[in-house]
DRENKE-475158 format. One record per residue (C-alpha): residue in one letter; x, y, z; chain. Coordinates in pm, 1 decimal, m for minus. Layout:
<atoms>
ATOM:pase:u:v:w:fise
ATOM:A:X:Y:Z:A
...
</atoms>
This chain:
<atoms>
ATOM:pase:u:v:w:fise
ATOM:X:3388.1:m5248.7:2036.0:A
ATOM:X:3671.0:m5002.8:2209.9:A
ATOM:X:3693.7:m4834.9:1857.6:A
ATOM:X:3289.7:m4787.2:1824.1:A
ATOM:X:3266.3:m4673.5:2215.8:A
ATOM:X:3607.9:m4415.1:2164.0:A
ATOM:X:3392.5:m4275.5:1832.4:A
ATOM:X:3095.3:m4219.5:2059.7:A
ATOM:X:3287.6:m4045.1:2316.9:A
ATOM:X:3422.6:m3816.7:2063.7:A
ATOM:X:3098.8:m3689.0:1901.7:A
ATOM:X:2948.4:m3617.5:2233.1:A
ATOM:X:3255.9:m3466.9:2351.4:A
ATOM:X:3310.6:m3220.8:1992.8:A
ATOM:X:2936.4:m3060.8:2119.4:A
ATOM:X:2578.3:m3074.9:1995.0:A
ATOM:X:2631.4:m2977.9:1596.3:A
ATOM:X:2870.1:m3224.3:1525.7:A
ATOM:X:2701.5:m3494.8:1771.1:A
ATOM:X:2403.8:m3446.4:1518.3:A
ATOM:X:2624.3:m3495.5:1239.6:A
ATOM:X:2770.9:m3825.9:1360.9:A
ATOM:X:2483.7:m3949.0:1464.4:A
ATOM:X:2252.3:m3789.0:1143.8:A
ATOM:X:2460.5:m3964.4:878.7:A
ATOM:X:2624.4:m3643.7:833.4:A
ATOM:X:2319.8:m3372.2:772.1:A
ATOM:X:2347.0:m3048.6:909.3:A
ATOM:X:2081.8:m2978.4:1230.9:A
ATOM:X:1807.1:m2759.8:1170.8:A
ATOM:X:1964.7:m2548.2:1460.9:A
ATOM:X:2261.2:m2427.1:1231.5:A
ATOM:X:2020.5:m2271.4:1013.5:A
ATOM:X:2066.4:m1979.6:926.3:A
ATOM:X:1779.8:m1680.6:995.0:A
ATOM:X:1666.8:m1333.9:938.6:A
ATOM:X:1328.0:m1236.5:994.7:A
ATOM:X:1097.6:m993.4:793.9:A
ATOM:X:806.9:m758.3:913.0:A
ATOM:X:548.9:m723.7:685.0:A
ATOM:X:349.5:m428.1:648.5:A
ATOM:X:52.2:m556.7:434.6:A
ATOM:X:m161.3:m826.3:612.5:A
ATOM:X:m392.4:m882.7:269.0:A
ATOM:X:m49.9:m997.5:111.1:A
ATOM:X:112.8:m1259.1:402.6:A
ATOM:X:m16.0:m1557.6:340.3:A
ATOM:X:228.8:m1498.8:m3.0:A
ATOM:X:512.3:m1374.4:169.1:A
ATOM:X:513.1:m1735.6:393.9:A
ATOM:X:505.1:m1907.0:78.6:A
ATOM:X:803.8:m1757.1:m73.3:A
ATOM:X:962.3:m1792.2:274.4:A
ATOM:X:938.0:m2185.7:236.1:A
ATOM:X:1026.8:m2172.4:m114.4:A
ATOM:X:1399.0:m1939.9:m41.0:A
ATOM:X:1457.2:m2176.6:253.2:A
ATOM:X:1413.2:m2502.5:14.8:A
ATOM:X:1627.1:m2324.2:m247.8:A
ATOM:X:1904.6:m2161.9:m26.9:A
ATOM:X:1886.1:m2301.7:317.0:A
ATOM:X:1857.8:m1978.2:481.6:A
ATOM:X:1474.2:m1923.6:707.7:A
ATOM:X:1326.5:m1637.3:635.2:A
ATOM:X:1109.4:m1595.7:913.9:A
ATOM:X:769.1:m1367.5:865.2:A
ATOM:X:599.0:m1145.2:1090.6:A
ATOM:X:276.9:m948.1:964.1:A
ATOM:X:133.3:m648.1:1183.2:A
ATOM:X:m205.3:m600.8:1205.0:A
ATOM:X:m394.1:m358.4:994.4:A
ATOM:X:m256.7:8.3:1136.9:A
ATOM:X:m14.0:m76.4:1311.6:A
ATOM:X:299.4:m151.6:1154.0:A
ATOM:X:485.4:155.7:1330.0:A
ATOM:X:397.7:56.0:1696.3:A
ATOM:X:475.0:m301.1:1594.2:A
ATOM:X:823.2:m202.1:1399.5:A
ATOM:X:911.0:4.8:1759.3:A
ATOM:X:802.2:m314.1:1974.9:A
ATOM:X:1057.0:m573.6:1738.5:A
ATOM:X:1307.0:m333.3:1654.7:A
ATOM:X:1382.0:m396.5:2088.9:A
ATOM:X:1394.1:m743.5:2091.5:A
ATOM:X:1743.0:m916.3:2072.2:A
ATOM:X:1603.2:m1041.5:1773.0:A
ATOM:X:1467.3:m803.2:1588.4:A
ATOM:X:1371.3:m752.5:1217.7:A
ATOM:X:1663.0:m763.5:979.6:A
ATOM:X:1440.1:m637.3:676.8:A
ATOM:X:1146.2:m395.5:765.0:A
ATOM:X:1001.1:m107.3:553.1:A
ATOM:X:993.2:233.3:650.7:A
ATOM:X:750.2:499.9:464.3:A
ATOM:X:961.8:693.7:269.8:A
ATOM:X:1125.3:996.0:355.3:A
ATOM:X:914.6:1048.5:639.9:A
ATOM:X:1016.7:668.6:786.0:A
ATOM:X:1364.7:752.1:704.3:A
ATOM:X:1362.3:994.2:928.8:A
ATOM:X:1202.5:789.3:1261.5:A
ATOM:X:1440.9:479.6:1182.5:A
ATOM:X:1800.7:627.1:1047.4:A
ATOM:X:1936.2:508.5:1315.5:A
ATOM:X:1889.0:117.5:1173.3:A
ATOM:X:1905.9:166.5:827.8:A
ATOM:X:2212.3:42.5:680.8:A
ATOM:X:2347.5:197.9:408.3:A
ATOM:X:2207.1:26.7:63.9:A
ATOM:X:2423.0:195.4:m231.8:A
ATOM:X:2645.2:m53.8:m296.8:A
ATOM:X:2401.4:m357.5:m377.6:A
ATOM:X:2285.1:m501.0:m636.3:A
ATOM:X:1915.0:m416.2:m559.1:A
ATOM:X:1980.8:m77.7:m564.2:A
ATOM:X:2164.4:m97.7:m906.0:A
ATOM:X:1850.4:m276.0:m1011.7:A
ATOM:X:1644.4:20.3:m981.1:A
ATOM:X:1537.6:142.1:m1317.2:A
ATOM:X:1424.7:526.3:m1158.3:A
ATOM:X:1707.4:544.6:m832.3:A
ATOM:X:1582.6:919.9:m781.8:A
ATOM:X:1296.8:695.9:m635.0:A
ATOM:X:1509.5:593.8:m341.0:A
ATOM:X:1527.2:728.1:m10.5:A
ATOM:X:1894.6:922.5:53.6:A
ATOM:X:2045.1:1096.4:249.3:A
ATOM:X:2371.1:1276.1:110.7:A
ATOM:X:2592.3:1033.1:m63.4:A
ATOM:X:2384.8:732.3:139.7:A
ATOM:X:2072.0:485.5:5.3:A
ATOM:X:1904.2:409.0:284.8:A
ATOM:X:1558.8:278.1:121.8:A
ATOM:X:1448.5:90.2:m145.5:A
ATOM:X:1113.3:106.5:m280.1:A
ATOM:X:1002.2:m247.7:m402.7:A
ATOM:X:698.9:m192.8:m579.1:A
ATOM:X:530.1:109.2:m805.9:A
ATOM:X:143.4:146.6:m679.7:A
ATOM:X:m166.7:345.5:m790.7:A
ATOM:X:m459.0:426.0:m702.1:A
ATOM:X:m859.5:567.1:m757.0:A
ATOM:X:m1216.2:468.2:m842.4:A
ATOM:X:m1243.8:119.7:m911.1:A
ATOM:X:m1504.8:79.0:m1149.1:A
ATOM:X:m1717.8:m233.9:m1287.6:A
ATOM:X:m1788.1:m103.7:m1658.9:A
ATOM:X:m2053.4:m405.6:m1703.5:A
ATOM:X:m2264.1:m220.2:m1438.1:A
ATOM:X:m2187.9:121.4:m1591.6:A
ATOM:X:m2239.9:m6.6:m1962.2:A
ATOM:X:m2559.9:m112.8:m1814.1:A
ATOM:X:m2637.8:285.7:m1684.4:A
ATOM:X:m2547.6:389.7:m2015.2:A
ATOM:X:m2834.9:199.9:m2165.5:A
ATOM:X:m3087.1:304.0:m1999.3:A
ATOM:X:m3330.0:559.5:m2199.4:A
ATOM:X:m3393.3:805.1:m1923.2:A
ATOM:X:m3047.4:851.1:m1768.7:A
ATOM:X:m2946.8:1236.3:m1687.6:A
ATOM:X:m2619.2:1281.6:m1913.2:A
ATOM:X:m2550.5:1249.1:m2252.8:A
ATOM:X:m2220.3:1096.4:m2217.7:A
ATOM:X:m2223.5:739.1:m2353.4:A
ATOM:X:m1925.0:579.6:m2138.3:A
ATOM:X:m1697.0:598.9:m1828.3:A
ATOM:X:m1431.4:742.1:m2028.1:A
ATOM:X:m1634.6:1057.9:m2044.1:A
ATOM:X:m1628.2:1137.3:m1740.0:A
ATOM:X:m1340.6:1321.6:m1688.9:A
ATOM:X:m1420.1:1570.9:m1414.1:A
ATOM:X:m1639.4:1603.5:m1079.9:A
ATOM:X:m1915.1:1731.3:m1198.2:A
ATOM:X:m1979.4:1508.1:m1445.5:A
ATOM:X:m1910.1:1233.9:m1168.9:A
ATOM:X:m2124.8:1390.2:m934.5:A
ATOM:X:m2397.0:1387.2:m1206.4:A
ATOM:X:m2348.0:1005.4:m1316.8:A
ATOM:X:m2305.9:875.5:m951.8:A
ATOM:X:m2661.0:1064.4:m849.2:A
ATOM:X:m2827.6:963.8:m1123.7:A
ATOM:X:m2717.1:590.3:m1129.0:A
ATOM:X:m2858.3:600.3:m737.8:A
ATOM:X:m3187.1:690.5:m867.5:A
ATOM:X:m3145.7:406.8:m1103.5:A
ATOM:X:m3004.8:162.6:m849.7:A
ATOM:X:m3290.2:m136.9:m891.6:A
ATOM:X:m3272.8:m97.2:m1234.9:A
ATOM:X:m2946.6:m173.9:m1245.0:A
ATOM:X:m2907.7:m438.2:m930.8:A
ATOM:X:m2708.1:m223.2:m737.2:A
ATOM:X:m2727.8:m141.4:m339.9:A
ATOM:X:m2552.6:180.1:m429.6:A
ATOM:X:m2288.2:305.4:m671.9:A
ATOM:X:m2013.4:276.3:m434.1:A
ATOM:X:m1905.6:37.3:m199.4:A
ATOM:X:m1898.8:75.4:201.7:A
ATOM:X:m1693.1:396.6:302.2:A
ATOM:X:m1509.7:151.8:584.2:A
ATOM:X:m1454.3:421.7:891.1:A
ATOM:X:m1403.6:116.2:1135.2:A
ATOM:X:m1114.5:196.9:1388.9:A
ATOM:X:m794.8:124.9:1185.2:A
ATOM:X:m963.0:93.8:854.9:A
ATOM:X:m982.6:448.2:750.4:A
ATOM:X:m644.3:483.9:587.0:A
ATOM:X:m834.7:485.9:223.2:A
ATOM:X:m961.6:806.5:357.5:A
ATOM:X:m715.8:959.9:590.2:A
ATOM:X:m462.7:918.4:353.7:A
ATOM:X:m515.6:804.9:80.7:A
ATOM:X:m765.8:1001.5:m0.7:A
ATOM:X:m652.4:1345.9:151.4:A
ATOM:X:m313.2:1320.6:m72.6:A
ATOM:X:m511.5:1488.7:m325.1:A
ATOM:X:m586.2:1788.6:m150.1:A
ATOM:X:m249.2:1841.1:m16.7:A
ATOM:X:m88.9:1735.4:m324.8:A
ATOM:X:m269.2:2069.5:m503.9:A
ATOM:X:m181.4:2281.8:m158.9:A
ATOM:X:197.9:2208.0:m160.4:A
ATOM:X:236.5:2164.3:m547.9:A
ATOM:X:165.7:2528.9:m540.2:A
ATOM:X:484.4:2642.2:m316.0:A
ATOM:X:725.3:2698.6:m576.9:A
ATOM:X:995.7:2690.5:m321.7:A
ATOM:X:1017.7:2322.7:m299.8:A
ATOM:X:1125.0:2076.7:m614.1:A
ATOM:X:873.5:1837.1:m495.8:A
ATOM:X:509.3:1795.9:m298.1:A
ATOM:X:666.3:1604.3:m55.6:A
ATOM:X:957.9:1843.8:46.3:A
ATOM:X:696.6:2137.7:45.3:A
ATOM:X:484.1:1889.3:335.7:A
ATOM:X:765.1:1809.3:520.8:A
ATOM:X:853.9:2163.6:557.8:A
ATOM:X:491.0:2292.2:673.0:A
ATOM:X:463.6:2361.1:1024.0:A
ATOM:X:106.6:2446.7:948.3:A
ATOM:X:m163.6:2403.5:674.8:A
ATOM:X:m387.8:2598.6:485.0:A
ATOM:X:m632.5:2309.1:395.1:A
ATOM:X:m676.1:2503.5:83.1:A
ATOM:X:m884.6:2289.3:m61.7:A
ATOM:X:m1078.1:2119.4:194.1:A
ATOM:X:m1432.4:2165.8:30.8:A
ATOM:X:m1295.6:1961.6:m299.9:A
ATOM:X:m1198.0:1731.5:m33.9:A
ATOM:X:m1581.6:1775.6:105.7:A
ATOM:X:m1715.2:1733.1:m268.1:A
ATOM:X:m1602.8:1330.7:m344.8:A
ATOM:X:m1620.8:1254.5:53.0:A
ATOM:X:m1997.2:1336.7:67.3:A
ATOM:X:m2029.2:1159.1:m284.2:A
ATOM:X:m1901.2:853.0:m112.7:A
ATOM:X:m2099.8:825.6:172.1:A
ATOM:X:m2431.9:1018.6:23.7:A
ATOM:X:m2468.5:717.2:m236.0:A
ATOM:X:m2354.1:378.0:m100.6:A
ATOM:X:m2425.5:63.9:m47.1:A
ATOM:X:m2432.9:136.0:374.4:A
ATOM:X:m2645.4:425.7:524.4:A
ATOM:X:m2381.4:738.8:633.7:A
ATOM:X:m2436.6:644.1:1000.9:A
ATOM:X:m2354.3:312.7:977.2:A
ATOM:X:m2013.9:335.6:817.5:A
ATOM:X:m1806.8:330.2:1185.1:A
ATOM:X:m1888.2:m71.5:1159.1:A
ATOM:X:m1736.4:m167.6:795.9:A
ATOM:X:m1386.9:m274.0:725.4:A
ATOM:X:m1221.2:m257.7:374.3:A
ATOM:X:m1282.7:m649.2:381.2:A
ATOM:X:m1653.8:m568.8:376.5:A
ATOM:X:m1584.4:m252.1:97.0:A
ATOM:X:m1421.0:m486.7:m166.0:A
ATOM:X:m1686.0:m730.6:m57.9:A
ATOM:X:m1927.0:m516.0:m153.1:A
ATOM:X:m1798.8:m404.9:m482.6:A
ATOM:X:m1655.4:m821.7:m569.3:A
ATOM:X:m2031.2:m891.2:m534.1:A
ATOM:X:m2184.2:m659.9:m797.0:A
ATOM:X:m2364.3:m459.6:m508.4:A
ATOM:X:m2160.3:m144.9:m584.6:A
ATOM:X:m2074.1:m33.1:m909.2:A
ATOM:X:m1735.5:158.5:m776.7:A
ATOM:X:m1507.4:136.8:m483.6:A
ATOM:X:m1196.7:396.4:m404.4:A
ATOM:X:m848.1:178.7:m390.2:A
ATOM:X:m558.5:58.7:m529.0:A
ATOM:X:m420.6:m207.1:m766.4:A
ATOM:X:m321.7:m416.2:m480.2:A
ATOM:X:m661.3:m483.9:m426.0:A
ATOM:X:m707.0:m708.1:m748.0:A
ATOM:X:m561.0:m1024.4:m486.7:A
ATOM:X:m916.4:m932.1:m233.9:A
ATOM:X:m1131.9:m874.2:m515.7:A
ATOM:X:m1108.3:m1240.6:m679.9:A
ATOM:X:m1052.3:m1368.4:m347.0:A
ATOM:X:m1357.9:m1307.1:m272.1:A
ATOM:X:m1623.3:m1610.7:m198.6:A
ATOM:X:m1936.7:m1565.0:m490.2:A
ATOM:X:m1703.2:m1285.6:m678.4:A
ATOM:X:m1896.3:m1141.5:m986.5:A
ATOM:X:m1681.5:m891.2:m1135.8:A
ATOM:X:m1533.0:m1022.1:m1425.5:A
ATOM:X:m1167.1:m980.4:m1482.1:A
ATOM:X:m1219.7:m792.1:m1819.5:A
ATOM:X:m1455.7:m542.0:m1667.8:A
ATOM:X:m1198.4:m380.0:m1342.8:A
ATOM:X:m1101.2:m21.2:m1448.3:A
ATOM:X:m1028.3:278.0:m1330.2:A
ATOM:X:m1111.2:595.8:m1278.3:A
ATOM:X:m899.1:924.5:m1164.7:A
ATOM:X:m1031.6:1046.0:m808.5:A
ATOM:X:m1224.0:1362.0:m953.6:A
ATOM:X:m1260.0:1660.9:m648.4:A
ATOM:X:m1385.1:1969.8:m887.2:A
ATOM:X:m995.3:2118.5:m866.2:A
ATOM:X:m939.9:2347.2:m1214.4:A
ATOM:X:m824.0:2161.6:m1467.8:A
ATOM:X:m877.5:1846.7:m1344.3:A
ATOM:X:m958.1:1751.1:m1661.9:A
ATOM:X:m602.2:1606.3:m1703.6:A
ATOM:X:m559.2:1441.1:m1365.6:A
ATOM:X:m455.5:1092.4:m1385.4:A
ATOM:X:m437.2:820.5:m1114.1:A
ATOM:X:m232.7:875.6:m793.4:A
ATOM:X:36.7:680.8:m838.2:A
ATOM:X:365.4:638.3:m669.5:A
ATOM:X:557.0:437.4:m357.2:A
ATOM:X:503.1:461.0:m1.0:A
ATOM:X:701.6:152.6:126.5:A
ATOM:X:1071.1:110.6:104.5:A
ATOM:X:1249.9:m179.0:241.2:A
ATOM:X:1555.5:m115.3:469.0:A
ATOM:X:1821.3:m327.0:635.7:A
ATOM:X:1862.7:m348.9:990.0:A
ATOM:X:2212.4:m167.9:1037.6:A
ATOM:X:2190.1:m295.7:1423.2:A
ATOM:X:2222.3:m676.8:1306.6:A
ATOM:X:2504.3:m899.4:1249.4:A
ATOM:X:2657.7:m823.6:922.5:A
ATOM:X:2574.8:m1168.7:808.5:A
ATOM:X:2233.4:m1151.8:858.5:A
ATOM:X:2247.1:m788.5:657.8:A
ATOM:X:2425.5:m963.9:413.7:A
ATOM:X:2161.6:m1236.5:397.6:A
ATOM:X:1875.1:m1004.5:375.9:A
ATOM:X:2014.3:m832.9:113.4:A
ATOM:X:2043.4:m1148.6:m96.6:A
ATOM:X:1706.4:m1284.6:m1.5:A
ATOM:X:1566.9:m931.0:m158.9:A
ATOM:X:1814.6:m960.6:m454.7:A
ATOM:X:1683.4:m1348.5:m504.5:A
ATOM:X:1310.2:m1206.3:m509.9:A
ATOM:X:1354.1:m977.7:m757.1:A
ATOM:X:1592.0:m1136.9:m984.4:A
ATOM:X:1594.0:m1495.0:m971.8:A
ATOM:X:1266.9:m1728.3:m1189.8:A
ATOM:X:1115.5:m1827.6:m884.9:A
ATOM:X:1095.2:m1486.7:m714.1:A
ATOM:X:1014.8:m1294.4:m982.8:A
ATOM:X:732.1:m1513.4:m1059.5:A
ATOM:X:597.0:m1425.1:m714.7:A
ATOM:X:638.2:m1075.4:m755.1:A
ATOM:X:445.6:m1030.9:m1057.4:A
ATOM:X:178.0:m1295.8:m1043.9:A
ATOM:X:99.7:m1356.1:m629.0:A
ATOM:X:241.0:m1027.7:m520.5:A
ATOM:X:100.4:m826.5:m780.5:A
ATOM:X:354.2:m583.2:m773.7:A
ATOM:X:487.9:m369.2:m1069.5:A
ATOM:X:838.6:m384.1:m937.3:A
ATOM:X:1071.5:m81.7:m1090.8:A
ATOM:X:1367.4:m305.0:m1098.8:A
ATOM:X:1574.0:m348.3:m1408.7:A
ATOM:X:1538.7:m751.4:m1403.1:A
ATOM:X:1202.6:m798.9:m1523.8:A
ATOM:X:1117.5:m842.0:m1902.8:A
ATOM:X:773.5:m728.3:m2039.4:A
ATOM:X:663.7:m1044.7:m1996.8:A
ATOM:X:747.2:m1124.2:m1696.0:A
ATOM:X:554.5:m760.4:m1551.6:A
ATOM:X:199.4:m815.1:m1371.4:A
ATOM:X:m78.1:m902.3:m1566.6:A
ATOM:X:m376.5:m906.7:m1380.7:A
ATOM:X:m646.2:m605.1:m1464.5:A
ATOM:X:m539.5:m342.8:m1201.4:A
ATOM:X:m168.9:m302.4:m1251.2:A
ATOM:X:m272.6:m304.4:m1644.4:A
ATOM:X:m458.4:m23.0:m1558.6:A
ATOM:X:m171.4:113.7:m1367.9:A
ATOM:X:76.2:90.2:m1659.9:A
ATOM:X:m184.3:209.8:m1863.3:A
ATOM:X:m228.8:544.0:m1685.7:A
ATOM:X:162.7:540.2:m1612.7:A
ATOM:X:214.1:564.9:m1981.1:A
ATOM:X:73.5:850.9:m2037.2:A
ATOM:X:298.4:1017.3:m1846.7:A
ATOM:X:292.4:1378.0:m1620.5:A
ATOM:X:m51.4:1405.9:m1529.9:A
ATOM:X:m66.1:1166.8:m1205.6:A
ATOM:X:m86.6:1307.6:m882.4:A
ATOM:X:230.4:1209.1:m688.0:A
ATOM:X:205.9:1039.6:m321.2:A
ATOM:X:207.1:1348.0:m113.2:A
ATOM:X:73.1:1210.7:209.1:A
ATOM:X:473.1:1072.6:240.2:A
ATOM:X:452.8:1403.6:443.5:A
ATOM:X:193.0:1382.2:653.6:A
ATOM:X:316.7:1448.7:992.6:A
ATOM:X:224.6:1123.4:1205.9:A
ATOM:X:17.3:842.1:1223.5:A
ATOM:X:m164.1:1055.7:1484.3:A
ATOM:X:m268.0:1349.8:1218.0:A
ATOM:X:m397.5:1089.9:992.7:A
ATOM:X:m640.6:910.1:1303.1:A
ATOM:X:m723.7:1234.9:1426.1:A
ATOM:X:m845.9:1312.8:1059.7:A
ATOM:X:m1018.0:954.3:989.4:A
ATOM:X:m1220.5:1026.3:1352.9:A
ATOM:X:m1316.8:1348.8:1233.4:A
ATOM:X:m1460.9:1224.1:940.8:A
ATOM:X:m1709.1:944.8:1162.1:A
ATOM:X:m1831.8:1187.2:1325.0:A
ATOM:X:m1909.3:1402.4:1010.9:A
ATOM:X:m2048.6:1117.8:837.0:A
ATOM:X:m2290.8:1049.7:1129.5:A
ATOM:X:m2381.0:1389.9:1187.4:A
ATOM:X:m2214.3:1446.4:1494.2:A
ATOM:X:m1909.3:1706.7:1380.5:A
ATOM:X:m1998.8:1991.2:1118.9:A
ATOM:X:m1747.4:2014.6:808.5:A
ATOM:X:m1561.7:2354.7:985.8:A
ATOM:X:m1519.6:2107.6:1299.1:A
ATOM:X:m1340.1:1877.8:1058.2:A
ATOM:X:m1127.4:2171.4:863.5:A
ATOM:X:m1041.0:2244.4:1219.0:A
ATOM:X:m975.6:1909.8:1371.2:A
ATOM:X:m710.7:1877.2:1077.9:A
ATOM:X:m562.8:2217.4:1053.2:A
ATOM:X:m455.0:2179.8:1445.2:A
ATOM:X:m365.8:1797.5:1455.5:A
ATOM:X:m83.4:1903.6:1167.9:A
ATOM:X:72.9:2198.6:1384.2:A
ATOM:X:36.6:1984.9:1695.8:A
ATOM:X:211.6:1688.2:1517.5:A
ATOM:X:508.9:1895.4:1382.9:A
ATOM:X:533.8:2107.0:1697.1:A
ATOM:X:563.5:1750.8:1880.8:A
ATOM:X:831.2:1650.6:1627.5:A
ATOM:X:1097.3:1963.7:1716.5:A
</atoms>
């Protein structure tokens, strides 16, 4: 009895860990865990980042705790955690333009084995000698198309072209022509309109108001020879021509002058209810990316069979757009809290190297994820399969004609609301084009001026 009762003493007297040992038959307490904790940018993708979460904790012990920001708001979120005594260990900054609002907690990346993994590292973020972002995933985007519906326009005896498939159109006014025509046809062929619901709902606009605008910036800065790349040339305008605003104008008023919502309702749709609209065979097209494959089948009564997702390069009536390809390129990069504890840097970095090297996380990559991850550790077979980042290697194949990411260099998330606004009140009649020309051109200088 003394011998039990002088144990006891001891394990209560060597603290709380080892109390739980002696009294756990020898397991470790949750509380030793060890944590690091991951902001997510992407909302549409978090239910798969909690999943892999469980999964790393199960297969290394280590809790990866996930945080998603809402739709928009990832920088005002990332400013908010970054404070907290404990803040993110892995969050993503925007490229170079990121890089340059969070150096100050980005650790150094150049000696890991994720960035040896990179099969392109001149698609890092650096800074001298230094690797301070990774990018994690290669991305495209453009017009979505559903070629049943458009094989079904094709048909018809009395349409206005005398192309015979989508893969004739290869400029904007043959788009312009199709996409008018099909609108005329629109009962014939089941459709509410050829594309889906411009979403200009507060914080939904980014297809727009960036994505979208790359392409007219990417033809304005491509042409200052003075700069290796479109996104040097952007970061190094203090103000903006807007040289091609009206090809802008062109597949804007496209958009909105044949879809499935009236012009003056847009202000109330979401992407949720865009891809909705398109998943449901009541738009024939819809402007995004190859993430959005996951919201597509997702969707509750989806129609669109896998076989029949393509797409189509974002036509704007520029010269020789006859050999434009997809926009495609990477906006995220994740980076390493350099504030932390080096142990939990350490064991972010391995919780990135496990997801993009090991079965389990390269599994998630390619099939929940949906990346196309540019890391050296995934075999053709083991690269995403579903329709949209086929299309993406597709178009990636062919090689120099894409339109880089350009809006990397877009001055603030302020420029890009000011534009998405503007464009509201255009589409509901309440802001001539000039006012939006204008609106832009000053929210840029304003931006950078704010930024010295």
């Amino acid at each position: 009895m003394k011998k039990k009762l002088l144990g006891l003493v001891m394990c209560v007297a060597m603290g709380s860990t080892l109390f739980a040992g002696c009294g756990n038959n020898g397991k470790t307490s949750t509380s030793a865990t060890k944590e690091i904790y991951f902001l997510n940018f992407k909302p549409e993708i978090a239910q798969v980042y909690d999943n892999i979460a469980k999964d790393y904790e199960k297969e290394k012990g280590v809790k990866v705790k996930v945080v998603t920001a809402a739709s928009g708001t990832y920088e005002t979120t990332l400013k908010s955690e970054i404070a907290k005594s404990d803040a993110p260990t892995i969050f993503q900054i925007n490229g170079p333009v990121g890089y340059q609002n969070w150096k100050d907690y980005t650790l150094d990346l150049k000696d890991t084995k994720l960035y040896s993994y990179l099969t392109d590292k001149s698609l890092a973020v650096k800074n001298g000698d230094g690797v301070y972002g990774i990018p994690y995933a290669i991305e495209g985007y453009g017009i979505i198309y559903n070629e049943a519906i458009m094989k079904k326009y094709f048909a018809l005896t009395d349409k206005a072209v005398s192309i015979n498939s989508t893969t004739e159109i290869t400029n904007y006014d043959t788009l312009k022509k199709v996409v008018e025509d099909m609108t005329k046809h629109k009962d014939q062929l089941g459709i509410k309109g050829v594309f889906a619901s411009t979403s200009l709902k507060s914080g939904e606009q980014w297809r727009w108001q960036t994505h979208l605008a790359n392409l007219p910036f990417y033809y304005e800065f491509k042409e200052n020879t003075k700069y290796d790349n479109t996104i040097l040339a952007g970061l190094a305008a203090d103000k903006i021509d807007f040289k091609y605003a009206n090809n802008y104008k062109n597949i804007f008023d496209l958009y909105i002058n044949n879809s499935s919502t009236d012009k003056k309702l847009l202000g109330s749709k979401s992407v949720d209810d865009s891809m909705a609209d398109f998943a449901l065979g009541n738009a024939a097209m819809v402007q995004n990316g190859n993430w959005a494959w996951n919201q597509i089948k997702g969707v509750s009564g989806n129609k669109v069979q896998e076989s029949d997702i393509k797409f189509l390069p974002i036509y704007t009536g520029v010269a020789g757009e006859e050999k434009q390809g997809l926009c495609i390129g990477t906006e995220n990069f994740f980076a390493i809290n350099s504030k932390v504890s080096k142990e939990k840097q350490d064991e972010s970095i391995a919780f990135l190297e496990w997801l993009f090297s090991s079965d389990t996380g390269k599994k998630y990559v390619t099939k929940d994820l949906g990346f196309i991850a540019p890391f050296n550790t995934f075999s053709d077979s083991e690269k995403p399969s579903d329709p949209l980042a086929k299309e993406i290697l597709s178009w990636n194949s062919k090689g120099g004609n894409n339109v880089s990411w350009t809006f990397a260099s877009f001055p603030s998330e302020n420029f890009k609301n000011a534009f998405g606004d503007a464009l509201l009140e255009y589409s509901q009649g309440n802001k001539s084009w000039d006012d939006v020309v204008k609106t832009v051109k000053d929210s840029w200088q304003t931006e950078k001026a704010n930024k010295k």
